[in-house]
C-alpha positions as CSV (number, residue, x, y, z in Angstrom):
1,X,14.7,-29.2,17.7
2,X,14.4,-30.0,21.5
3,X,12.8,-33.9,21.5
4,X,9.2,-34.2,23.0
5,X,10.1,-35.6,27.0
6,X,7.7,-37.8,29.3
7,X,6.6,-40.7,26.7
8,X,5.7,-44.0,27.7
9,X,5.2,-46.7,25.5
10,X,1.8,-48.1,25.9
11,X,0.5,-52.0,24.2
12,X,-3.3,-52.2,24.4
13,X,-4.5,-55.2,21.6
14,X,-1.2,-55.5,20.2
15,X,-0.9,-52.3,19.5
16,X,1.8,-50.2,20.4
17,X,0.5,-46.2,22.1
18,X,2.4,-43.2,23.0
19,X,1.2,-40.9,25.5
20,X,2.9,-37.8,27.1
21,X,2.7,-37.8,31.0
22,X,2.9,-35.5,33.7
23,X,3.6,-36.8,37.4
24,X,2.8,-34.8,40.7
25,X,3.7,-35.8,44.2
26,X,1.2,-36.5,46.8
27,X,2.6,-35.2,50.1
28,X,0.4,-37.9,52.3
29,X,1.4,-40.9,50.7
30,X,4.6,-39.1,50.1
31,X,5.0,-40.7,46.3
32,X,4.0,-39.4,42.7
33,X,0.9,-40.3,41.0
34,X,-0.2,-39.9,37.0
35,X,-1.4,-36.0,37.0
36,X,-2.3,-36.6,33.4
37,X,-1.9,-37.6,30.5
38,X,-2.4,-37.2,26.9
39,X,-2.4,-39.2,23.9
40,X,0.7,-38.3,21.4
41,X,0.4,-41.1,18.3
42,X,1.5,-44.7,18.2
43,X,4.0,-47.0,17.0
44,X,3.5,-48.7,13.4
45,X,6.8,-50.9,12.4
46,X,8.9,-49.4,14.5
47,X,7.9,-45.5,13.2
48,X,6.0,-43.0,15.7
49,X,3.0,-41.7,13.8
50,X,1.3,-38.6,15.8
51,X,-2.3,-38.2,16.0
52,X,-4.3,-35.7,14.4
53,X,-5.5,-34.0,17.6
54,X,-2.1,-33.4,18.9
55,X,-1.1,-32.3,15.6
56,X,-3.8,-29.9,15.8
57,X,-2.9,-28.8,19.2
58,X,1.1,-28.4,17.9
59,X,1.5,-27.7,14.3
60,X,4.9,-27.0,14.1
61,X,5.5,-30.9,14.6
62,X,3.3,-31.5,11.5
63,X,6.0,-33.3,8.7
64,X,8.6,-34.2,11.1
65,X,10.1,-37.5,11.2
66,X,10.5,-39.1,15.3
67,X,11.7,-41.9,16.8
68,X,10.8,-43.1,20.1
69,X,13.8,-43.3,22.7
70,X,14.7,-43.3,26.1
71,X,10.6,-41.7,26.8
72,X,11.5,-38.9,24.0
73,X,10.7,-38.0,20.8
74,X,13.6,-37.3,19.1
75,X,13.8,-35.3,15.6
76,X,15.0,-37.4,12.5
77,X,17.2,-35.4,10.0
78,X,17.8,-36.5,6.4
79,X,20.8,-34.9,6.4
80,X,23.7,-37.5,4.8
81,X,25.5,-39.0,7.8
82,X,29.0,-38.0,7.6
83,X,31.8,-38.6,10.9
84,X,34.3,-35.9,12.1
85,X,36.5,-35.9,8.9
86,X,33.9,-35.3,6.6
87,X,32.1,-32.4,8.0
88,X,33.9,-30.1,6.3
89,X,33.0,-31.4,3.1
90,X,29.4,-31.1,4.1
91,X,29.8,-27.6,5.7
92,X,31.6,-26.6,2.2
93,X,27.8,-27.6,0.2
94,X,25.6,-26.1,3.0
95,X,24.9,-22.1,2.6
96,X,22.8,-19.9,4.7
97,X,19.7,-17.6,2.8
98,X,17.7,-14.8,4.1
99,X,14.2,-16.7,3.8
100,X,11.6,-15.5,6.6
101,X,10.8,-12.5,4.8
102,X,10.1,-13.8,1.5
103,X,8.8,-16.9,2.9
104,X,5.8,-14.6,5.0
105,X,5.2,-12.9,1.8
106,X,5.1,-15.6,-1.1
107,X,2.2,-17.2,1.7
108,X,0.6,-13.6,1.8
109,X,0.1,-13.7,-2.2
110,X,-0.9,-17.2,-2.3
111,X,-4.1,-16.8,0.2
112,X,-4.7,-13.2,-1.2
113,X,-5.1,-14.2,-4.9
114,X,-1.7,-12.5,-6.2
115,X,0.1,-15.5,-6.7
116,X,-2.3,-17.3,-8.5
117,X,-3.0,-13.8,-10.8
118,X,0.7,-13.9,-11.5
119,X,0.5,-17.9,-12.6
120,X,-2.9,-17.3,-14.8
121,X,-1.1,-14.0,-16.8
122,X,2.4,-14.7,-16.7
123,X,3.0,-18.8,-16.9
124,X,6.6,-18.4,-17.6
125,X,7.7,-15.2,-15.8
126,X,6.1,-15.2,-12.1
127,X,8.5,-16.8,-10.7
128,X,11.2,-14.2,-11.4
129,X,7.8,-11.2,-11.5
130,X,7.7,-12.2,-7.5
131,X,11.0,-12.3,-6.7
132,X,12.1,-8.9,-7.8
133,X,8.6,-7.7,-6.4
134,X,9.8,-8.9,-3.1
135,X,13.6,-7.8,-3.5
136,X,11.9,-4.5,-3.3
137,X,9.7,-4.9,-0.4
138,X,12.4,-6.3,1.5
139,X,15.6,-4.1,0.0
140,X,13.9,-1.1,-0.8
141,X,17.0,1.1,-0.2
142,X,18.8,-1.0,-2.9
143,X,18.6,-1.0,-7.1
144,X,18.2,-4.2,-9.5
145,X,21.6,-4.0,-10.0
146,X,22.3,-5.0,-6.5
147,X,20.0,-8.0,-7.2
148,X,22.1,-10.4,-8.5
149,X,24.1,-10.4,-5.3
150,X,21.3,-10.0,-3.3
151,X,19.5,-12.9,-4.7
152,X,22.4,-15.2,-4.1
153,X,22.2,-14.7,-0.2
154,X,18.0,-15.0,-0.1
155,X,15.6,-17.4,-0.4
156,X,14.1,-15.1,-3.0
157,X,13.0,-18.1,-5.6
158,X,13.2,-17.3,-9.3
159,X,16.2,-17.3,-11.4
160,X,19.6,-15.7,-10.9
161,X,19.2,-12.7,-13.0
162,X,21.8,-10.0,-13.7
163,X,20.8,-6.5,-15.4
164,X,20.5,-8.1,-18.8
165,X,18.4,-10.9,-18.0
166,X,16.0,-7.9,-16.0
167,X,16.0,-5.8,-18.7
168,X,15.2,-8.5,-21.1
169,X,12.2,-9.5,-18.6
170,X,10.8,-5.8,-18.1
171,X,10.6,-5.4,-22.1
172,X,8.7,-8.7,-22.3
173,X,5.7,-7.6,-19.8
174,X,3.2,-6.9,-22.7
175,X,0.2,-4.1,-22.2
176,X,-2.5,-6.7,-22.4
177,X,-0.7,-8.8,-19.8
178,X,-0.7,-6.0,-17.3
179,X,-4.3,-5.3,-18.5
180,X,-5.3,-9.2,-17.7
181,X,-3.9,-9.0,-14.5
182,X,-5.3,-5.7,-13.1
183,X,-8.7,-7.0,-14.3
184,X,-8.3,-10.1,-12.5
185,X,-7.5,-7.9,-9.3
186,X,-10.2,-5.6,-10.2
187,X,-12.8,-8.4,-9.4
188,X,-11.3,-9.8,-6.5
189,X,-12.1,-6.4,-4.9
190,X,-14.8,-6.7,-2.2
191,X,-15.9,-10.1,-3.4
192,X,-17.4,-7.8,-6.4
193,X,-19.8,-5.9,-4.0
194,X,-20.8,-2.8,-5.5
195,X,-20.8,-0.2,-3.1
196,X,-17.2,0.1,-2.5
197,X,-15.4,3.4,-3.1
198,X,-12.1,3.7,-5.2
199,X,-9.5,6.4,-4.5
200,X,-8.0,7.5,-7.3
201,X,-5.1,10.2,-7.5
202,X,-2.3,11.0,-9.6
203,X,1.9,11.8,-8.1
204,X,4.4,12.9,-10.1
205,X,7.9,11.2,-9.7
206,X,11.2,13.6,-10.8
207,X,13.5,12.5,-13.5
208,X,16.9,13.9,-15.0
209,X,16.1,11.2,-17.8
210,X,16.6,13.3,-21.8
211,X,15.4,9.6,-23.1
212,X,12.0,8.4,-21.6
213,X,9.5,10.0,-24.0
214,X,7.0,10.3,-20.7
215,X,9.3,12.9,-18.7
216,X,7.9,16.1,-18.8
217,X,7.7,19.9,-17.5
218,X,4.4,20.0,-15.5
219,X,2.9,20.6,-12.1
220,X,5.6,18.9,-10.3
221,X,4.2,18.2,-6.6
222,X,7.8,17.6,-4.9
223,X,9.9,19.8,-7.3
224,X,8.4,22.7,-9.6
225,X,11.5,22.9,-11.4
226,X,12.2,19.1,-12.5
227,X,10.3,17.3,-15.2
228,X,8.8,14.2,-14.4
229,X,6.1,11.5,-15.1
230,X,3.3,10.7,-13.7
231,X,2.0,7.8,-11.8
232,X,-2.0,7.0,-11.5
233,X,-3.0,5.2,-8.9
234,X,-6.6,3.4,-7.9
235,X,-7.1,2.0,-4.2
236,X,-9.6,0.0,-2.5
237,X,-10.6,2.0,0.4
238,X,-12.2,-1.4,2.1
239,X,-8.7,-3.4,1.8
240,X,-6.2,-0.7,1.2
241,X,-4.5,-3.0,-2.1
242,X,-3.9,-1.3,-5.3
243,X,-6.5,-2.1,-8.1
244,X,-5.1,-0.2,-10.8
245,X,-2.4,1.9,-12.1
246,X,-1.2,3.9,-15.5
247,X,2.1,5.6,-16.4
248,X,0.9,8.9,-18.0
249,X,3.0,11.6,-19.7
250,X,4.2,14.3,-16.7
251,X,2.2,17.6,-18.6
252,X,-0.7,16.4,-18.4
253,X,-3.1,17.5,-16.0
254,X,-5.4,15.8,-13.3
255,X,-8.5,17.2,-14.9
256,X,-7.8,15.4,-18.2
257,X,-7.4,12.1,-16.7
258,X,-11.2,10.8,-16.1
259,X,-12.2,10.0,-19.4
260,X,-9.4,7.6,-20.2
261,X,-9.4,6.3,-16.7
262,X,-13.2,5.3,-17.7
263,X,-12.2,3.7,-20.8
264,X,-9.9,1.7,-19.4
265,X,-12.1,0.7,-16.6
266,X,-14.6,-0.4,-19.0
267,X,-12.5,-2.9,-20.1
268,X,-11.3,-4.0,-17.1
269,X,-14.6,-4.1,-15.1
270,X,-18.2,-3.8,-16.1
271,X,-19.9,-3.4,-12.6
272,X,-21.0,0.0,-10.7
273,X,-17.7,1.8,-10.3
274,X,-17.6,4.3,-7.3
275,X,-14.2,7.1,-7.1
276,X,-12.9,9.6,-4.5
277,X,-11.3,12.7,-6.0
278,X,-9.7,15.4,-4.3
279,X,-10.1,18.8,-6.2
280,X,-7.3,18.5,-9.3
281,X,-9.9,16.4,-10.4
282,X,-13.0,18.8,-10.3
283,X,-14.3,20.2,-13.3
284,X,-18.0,20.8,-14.6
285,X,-16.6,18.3,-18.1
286,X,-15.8,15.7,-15.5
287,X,-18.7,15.4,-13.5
288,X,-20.9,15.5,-16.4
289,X,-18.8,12.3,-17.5
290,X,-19.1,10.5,-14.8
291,X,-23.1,11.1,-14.6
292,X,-23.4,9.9,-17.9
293,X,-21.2,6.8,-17.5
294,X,-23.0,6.1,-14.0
295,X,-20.4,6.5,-11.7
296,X,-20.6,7.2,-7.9
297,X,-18.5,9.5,-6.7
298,X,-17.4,11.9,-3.4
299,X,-15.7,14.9,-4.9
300,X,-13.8,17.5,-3.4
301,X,-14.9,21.4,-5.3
302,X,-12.7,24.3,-5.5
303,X,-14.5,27.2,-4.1
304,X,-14.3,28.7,-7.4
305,X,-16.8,26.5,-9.2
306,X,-19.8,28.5,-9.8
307,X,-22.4,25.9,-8.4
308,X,-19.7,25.6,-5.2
309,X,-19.3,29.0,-4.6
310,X,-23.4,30.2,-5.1
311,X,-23.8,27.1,-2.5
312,X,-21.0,28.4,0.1
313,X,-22.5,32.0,-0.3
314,X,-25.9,30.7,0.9
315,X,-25.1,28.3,3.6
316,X,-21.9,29.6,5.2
317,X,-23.6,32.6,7.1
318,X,-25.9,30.0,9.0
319,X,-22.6,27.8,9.5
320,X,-20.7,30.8,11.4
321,X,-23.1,30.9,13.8
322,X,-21.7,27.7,14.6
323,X,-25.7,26.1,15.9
324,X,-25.2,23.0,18.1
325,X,-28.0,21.7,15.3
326,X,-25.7,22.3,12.5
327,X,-22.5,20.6,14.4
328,X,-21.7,16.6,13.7
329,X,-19.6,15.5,16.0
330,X,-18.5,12.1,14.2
331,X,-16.7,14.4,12.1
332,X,-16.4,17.3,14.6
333,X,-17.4,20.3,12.4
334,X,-20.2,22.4,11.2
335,X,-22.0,20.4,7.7
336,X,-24.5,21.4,5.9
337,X,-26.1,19.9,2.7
338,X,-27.7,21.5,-0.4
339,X,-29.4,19.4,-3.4
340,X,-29.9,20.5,-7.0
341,X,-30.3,19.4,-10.0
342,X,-27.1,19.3,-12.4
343,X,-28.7,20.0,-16.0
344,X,-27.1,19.7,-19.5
345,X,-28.6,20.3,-23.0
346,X,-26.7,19.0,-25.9
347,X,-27.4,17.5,-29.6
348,X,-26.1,14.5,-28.8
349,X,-27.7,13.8,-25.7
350,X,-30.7,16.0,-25.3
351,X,-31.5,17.5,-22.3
352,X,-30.1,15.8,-19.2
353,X,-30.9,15.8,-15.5
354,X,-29.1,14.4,-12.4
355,X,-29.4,14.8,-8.6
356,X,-26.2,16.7,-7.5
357,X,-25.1,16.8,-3.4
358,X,-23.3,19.2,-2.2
359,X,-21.9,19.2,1.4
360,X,-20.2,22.7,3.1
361,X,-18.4,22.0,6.1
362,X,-17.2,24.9,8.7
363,X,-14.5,24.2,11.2
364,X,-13.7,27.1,13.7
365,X,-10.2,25.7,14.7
366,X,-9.2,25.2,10.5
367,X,-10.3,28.7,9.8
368,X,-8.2,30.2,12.9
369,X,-5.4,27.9,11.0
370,X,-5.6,29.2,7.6
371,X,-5.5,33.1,8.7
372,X,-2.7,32.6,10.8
373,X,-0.9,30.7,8.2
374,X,-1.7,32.8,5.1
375,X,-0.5,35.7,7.6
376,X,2.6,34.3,8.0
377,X,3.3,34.0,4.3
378,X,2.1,37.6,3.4
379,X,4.5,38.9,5.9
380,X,7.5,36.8,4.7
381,X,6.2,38.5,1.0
382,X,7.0,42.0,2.3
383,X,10.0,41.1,4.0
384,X,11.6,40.4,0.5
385,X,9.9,43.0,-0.8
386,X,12.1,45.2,1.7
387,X,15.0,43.1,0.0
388,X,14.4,44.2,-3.5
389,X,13.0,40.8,-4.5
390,X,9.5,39.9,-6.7
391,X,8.3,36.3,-5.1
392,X,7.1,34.6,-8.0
393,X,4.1,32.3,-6.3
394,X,0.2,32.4,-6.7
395,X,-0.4,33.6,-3.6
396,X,2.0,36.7,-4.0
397,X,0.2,38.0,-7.1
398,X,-3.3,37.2,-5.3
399,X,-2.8,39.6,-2.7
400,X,-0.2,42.1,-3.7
401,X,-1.6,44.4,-7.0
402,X,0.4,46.8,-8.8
403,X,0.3,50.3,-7.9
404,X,-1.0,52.5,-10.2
405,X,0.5,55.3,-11.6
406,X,-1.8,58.1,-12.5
407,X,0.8,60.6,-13.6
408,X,2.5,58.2,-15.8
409,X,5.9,59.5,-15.2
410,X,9.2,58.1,-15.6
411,X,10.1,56.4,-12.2
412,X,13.9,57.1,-11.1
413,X,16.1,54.3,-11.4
414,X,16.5,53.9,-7.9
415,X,12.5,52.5,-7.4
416,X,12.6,50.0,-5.1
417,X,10.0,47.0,-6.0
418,X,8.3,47.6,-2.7
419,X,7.1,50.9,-4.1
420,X,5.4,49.1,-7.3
421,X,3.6,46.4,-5.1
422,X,0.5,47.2,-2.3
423,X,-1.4,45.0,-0.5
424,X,-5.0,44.2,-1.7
425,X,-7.2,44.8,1.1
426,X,-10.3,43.1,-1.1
427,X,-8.6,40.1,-1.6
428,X,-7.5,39.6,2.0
429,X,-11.2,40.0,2.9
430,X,-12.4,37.8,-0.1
431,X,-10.0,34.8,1.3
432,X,-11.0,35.1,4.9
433,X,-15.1,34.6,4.0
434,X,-14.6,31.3,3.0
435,X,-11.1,30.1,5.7
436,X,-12.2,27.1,7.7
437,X,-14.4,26.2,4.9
438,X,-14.6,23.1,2.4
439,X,-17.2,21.9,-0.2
440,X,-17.8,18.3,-1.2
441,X,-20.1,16.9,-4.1
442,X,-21.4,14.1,-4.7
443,X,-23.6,11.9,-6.5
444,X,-25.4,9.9,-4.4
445,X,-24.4,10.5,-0.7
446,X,-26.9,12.4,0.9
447,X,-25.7,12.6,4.3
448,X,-23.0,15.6,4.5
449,X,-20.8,13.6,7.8
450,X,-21.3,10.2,5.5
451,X,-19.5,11.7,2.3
452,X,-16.8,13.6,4.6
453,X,-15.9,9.6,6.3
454,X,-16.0,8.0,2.9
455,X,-13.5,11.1,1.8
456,X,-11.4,11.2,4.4
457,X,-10.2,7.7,3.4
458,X,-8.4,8.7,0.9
459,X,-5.5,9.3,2.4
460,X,-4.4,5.7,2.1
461,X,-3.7,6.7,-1.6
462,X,-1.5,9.2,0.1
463,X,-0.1,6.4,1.6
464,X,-0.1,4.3,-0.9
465,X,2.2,7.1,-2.8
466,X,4.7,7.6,-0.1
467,X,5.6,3.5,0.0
468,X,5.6,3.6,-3.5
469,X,8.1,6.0,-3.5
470,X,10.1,5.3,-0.4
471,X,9.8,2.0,0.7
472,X,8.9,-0.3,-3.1
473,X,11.7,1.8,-5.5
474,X,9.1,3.4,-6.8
475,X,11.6,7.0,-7.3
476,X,14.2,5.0,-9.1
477,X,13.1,4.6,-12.6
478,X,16.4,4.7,-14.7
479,X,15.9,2.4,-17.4
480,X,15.1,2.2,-20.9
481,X,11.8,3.4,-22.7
482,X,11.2,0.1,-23.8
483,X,11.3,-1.6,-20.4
484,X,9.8,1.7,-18.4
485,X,6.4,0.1,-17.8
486,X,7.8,-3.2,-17.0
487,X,9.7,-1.8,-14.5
488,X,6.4,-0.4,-12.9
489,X,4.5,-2.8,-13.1
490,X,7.6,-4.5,-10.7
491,X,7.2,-2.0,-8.8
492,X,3.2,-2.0,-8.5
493,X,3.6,-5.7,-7.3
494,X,5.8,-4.7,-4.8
495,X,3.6,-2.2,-3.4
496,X,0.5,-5.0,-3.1
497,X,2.8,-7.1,-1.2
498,X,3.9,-4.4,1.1
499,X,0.1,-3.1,1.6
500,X,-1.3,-6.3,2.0
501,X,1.4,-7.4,4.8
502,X,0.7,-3.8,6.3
503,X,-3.6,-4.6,6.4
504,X,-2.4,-8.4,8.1
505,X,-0.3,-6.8,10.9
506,X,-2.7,-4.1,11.6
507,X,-5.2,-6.9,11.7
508,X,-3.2,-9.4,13.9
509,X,-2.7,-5.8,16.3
510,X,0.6,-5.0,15.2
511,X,1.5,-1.1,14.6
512,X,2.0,-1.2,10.4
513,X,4.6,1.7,11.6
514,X,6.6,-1.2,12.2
515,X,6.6,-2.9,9.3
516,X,10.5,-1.9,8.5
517,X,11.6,-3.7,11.8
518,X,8.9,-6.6,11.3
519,X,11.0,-7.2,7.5
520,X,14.0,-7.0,9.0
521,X,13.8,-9.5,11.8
522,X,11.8,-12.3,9.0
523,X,14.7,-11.7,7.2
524,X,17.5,-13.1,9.4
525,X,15.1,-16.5,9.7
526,X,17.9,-18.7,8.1
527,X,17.2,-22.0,5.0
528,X,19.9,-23.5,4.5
529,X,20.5,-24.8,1.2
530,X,22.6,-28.0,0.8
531,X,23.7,-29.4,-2.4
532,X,23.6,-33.2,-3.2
533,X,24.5,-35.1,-6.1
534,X,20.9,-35.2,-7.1
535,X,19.0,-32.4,-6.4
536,X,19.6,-30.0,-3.6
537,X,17.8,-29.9,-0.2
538,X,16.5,-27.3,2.1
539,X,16.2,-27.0,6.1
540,X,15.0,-24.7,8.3
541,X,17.2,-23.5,11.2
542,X,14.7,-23.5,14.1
543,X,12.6,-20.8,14.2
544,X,12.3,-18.5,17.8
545,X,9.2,-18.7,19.5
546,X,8.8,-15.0,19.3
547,X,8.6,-15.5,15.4
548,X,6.4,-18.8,15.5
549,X,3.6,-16.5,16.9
550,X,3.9,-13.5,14.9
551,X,3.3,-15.7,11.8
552,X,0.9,-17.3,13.4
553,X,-1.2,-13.9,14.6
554,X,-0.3,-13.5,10.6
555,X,-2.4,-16.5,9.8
556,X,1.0,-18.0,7.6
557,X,1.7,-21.7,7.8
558,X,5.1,-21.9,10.3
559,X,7.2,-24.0,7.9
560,X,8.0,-27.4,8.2
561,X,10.4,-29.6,8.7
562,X,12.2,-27.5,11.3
563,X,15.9,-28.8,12.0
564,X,18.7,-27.2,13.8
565,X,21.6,-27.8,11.4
């Protein structure tokens, strides 16, 4: 560390001040005069003690050890004193670790809650539940069994643990453990405000695995033919961090997901939950379940839902005529909003009434989008027609009807499936009355640009997905069954940690896109670890000034002491 220049030495009442000056020269009296000067600390027994102010005004001095020489402040270092033939033996116990990286984050989950969660469920395991959630934030192109290796060249804290040891750990993370600790998030959320909105959404994740009793054949979002699991996910749309989560069994569909969702969040959380759904979720069974458990909630509807599609019937041929009245232009499209009354009559509930919204929304350039699109694919559907090929997709058999055959003859062998298929006319008409058209529902937004926002958000679920996949390990799940939700629970930690630094850079004005690069240059800031007889001691190599102020734009302490070694 450069010493702090211009001191003087100062006795007023015995007392021994130091003061930082800065001289300018006066080109009449042609000599230098005091510009000004500034009080640093003062001398007690022969030690420099700096004052608070100047400490405030230069943190990164805050811990250090000086002594006052030749009008400088010059850094102590504890380091063992050792002359030319022993610096080898010193160099020999001193090794370099990776440490900005983890550093930044292990201060990111102590000021957000996480670490202190982690202490509260897990007592005896956070320590190593942290440092493989980092190792993944920080490595995600690498496996746990690279972290052995890893761990020896990073300031990553925990033990060293090989695949054994990890495997031992992920078995060991009990169900109500995870439960503990996702309630204890749960109420951090907002400060426990009730009007926040919680995106929930499932994504499936492919796996060759014949062992985990979860991998299954269902609808597979990346790869139709692979089985999978399922990950389900529940994010605060105010903060962006991960509240929840659940491994489910990869046949099961999104519709069937609700009513254990809410039985788990009833144990979890007993305040007004609010959700975002896209339409895998919509379903006249689900909606009455979250009226009856009062629980908010912006839907998205499939067209085909008979209150949707009665609603887009009446208000889409005002919509078309695309009135400035009828256009929003915080949401730049055509709304319009509808409410009824969402009835049920059962024995063991009687008959039940609930105010139902529902918001159609027209957008001229969307529609233009979806015909030319849909066009597109109908056309690539006769080309392999032409080819002697059946496409086997929804869309296929939705516009392309058997021809029938009135005479009911034998058709020569050499029928070509081109001359079994037509286009449906009907259909084609029937798909472009509702193109450039979407239906929301909710239960208690009334205003149709409000609910479109507050839906619109959840995409950083979307997000959330795609680093849990690509950036937190989340794709790599080979392990046993036993230590399968250990393993994701790991790797929902990791995806906190990497959400939560995202929100501070984007805070502190930094483009999250960059996230990869900010890792990456934390990462080379160097501790070196040097072992003593008695316990071993760590120093910082000196930290750029570029770094200093991203961490402070971060709000992180800059660590201290700082030595150049």
């Amino acid at each position: 560390m450069d010493p702090i220049r211009n001191i003087i030495k100062v006795r007023v009442n015995n007392q021994d001040y130091l003061y930082q000056y800065e001289n300018a020269w006066d080109k009449e009296k042609q000599r230098s005069y005091s510009k000004h000067r500034i009080t640093v600390g003062k001398l007690v027994d022969g030690k420099v003690q700096l004052g608070r102010k100047f400490l405030a005004n230069n943190p990164q001095y805050k811990d250090i050890e000086f002594k006052f020489e030749n009008h400088k402040l010059i850094a102590i270092s504890d380091l063992p004193t050792v002359n030319d033939a022993g610096v080898n033996a010193v160099l020999s116990k001193t090794f370099p670790l990776n440490a900005g990286a983890s550093y930044v984050l292990k201060e990111i989950a102590q000021q957000d809650g996480l670490l202190g969660d982690l202490k509260a469920v897990f007592p005896h395991q956070w320590k190593d539940l942290l440092a493989l959630a980092m190792f993944f934030v920080i490595y995600p192109e690498r496996n746990l069994a690279n972290y052995d290796i890893t761990a020896a060249h990073s300031q990553l804290g925990g033990n060293p643990l090989d695949s054994q040891r990890i495997s031992e750990l992920l078995e060991s993370i009990t169900a109500d453990q995870r439960q503990q600790y996702m309630k204890r998030r749960l109420n951090h959320s907002c400060g426990g405000e009730n009007n926040n909105f919680w995106a929930f959404d499932t994504t499936s994740i492919s796996s060759y695995s014949e062992t985990l009793s979860k991998v299954a054949y269902g609808h597979n979002k990346e790869d139709p033919e692979m089985p999978m699991i399922k990950i389900a996910l529940l994010i605060d749309e105010t903060n962006g961090e991960p509240l929840y989560y659940k491994v489910l069994n990869g046949s099961i569909a999104d519709v069937s997901l609700l009513r254990n969702l809410f039985v788990d969040l009833a144990q979890l959380r007993d305040k007004q939950i609010n959700l975002v759904l896209d339409r895998g979720f919509c379903s006249e069974h689900n909606f009455l379940i979250m009226f009856r458990n009062h629980v908010g909630f912006v839907a998205g509807l499939r067209s085909d839902l008979a209150i949707a599609a009665q609603t887009v019937d009446e208000l889409m041929p005002s919509l078309r005529l695309a009135l400035p009245e009828c256009y929003s232009p915080t949401i730049g499209c055509y709304c319009a909003t509808k409410k009824i009354d969402w009835y049920s009559v059962t024995r063991a509930h009687g008959k039940e009434q609930f105010p139902f919204y529902i918001h159609v929304y027209y957008d001229k350039q969307r529609e233009a989008s979806e015909i030319l699109n849909m066009t597109e694919l109908v056309e690539s559907f006769k080309a392999r027609l032409e080819k002697g090929e059946i496409p086997n997709a929804p869309y296929f058999r939705k516009f392309f009807k058997k021809k029938k055959d009135k005479q009911k003859t034998e058709k020569p062998d050499g029928v070509k499936p081109k001359d079994l298929y037509e286009f449906d006319v009907q259909s084609w008409v029937t798909f472009t009355q509702t193109c450039g058209c979407f239906v929301l529902g909710s239960s208690e937004v009334k205003s149709a640009p409000e609910a479109l926002n507050i839906y619109r958000q959840k995409d950083t679920v979307e997000k959330a997905f795609n680093h849990y996949k690509d950036k937190c390990g989340g794709r790599r799940i080979r392990c046993r069954e036993c230590a399968l939700e250990g393993k994701v629970f790991i790797t929902y930690l990791s995806l906190c940690l990497r959400l939560m630094l995202e929100r501070r850079l984007e805070r502190a004005g930094n483009d999250p896109l960059n996230t990869p690069r900010v890792l990456e240059r934390l990462n080379s800031l160097v501790l070196y670890r040097h072992e003593t007889d008695e316990r071993p001691k760590l120093y910082w190599q000196e930290i750029p000034k570029e770094d200093r102020l991203l961490m402070e734009r971060l709000r992180i302490k800059i660590p201290a002491p700082i030595f150049v070694i």
